[in-house]
Residue, then its C-alpha position, 0 to 999 in steps of 0.5 A: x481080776x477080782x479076789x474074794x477076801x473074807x475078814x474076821x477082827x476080834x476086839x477083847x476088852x478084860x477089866x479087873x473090876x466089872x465096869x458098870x457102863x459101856x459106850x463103844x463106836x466102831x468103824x469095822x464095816x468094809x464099805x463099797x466103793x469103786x473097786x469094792x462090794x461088800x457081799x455080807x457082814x456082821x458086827x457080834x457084841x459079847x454081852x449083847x448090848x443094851x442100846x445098838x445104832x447102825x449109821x453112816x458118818x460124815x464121810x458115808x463110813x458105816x458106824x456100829x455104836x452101842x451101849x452096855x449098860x449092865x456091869x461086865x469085866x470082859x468086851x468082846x466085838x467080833x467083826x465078820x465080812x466078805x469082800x471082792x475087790x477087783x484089783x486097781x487099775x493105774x490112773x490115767x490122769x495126768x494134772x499137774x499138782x500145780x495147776x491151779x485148785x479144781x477142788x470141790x467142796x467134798x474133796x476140798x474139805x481133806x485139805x484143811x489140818x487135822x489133829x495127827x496130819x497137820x501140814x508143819x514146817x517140817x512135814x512142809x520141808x521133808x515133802x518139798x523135794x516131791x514137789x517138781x513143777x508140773x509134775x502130775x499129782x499121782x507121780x507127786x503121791x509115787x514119790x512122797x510114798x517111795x521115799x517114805x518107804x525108803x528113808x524110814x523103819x518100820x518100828x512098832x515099839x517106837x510110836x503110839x496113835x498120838x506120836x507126833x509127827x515131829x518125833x516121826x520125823x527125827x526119828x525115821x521111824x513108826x508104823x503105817x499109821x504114822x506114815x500115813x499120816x505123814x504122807x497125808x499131811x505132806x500133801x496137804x502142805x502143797x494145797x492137795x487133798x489127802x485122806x487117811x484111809x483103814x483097812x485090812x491086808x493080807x499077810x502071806x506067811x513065808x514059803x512052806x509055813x502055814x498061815x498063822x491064825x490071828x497074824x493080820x492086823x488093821x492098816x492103815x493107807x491113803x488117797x490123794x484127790x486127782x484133777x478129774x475128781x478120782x481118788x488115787x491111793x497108795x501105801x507108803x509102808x509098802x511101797x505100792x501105789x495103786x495099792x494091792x491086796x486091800x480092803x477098805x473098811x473107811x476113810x476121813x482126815x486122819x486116824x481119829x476119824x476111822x479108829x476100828x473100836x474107841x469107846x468110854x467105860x464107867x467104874x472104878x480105876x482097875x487093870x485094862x487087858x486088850x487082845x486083838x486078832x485079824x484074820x484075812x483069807x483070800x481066794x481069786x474069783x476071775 
């Protein structure tokens, strides 16, 4: 079965003075993947810039940077794409997690530490009950996702991007970002590559209300390296693995890597505003 999915992400940036500089990178491209083709997209700019650059990154993400380089007191980004996705089929891969490193450079490359998934002690200790010898790595990825979504709330006032890991952990709580990254980092405790994967979903409005306009929002998932060289994801903030409903839009170490919109301005010390809004809609093709 394949669903179409159509995605609008609007960034608006209001500044209390005019900035006179503005240097923006965005990851807010779905790309295509094994599962995943990207029909068309568009990535519209509000004042047009005056220098655009399109490139892939180091993990083949599409990149959209650009410069404003006139003075403005507002930013708007507005990302536009269609989707299919074929929905996941479960993997028949059956590895042990403990047979022995078969990595290869590209996937080895996700076990190493980064900045908001390191493999601490704690992250170690919390993730070791996952861990039965010889169990398959994607029922190890089952488990360390379920007991996530079992032990920890979801809690959007508690954390922001840069909330350590330890503070997730005492707190049992966060949001997908955070359970994503902890969901990373304990897989790469016990030597497994793990990436931290962004995206869309789409989020149903309770029977007999309509859909609200502007209440999807980015998320965020992961993917562990399985023996035969596939990837296998899963969303430890909803229990789902494979997961359904997903657009992909990039993957890398860790939030860092995929933020949808990070940039610097230039002007004086002034208010800041920020608004986003996601729009996914779907449709079933087959």
């Amino acid at each position: 079965m394949t669903i179409r999915y159509r995605v609008r992400h609007r960034t608006d940036y209001r500044y209390g003075e005019a900035m006179s500089r503005g240097h923006t990178v965005t990851h807010l491209v779905p790309r295509t993947g094994s599962n995943q083709v990207v029909n068309r997209w568009s990535v519209a700019v509000d004042p047009e810039p005056d220098e655009r650059f399109e490139f892939g990154d180091a993990f083949g993400n599409l990149v959209v940077q650009f410069v404003v380089a006139t003075p403005h007191h507002r930013l708007s980004i507005v990302a536009e794409s269609e989707v299919d996705v074929a929905v996941p089929v479960a993997s028949p891969d059956r590895t042990p997690w403990d047979a022995g490193s078969r990595w290869s450079p590209e996937t080895a490359g996700f076990v190493a530490p980064s900045p908001f998934a390191t493999a601490t002690p704690a992250v170690e200790a919390f993730a070791r009950e996952s861990f039965v010898p010889g169990r398959p790595i994607v029922d190890v990825a089952r488990d360390v996702c379920s007991r996530i979504y079992r032990d920890f709330s979801f809690d959007p006032t508690f954390t922001v991007v840069a909330t350590p890991l330890a503070d997730v952990l005492r707190a049992r709580r966060g949001v997908c970002q955070d359970f994503a990254h902890l969901a990373v980092a304990s897989l790469r405790a016990f030597g497994l590559p793990a990436r931290y994967v962004s995206g869309y979903i789409e989020t149903l409005p309770p029977a007999g209300e309509p859909k609200l306009v502007g209440a999807d929002a980015s998320h965020a998932w992961c993917s562990v390296a399985l023996g035969d060289g596939s990837w296998f994801d899963f969303d430890p903030t909803n229990d789902q693995s494979p997961p359904t409903g997903h657009v992909v839009v990039a993957f890398g170490r860790d939030y860092l890597d995929v933020a949808p919109v990070q940039g610097v301005v230039v002007g004086p010390v002034t208010a800041q505003e920020l608004t986003v809004e996601v729009d996914v809609t779907s449709h079933q093709l087959d």
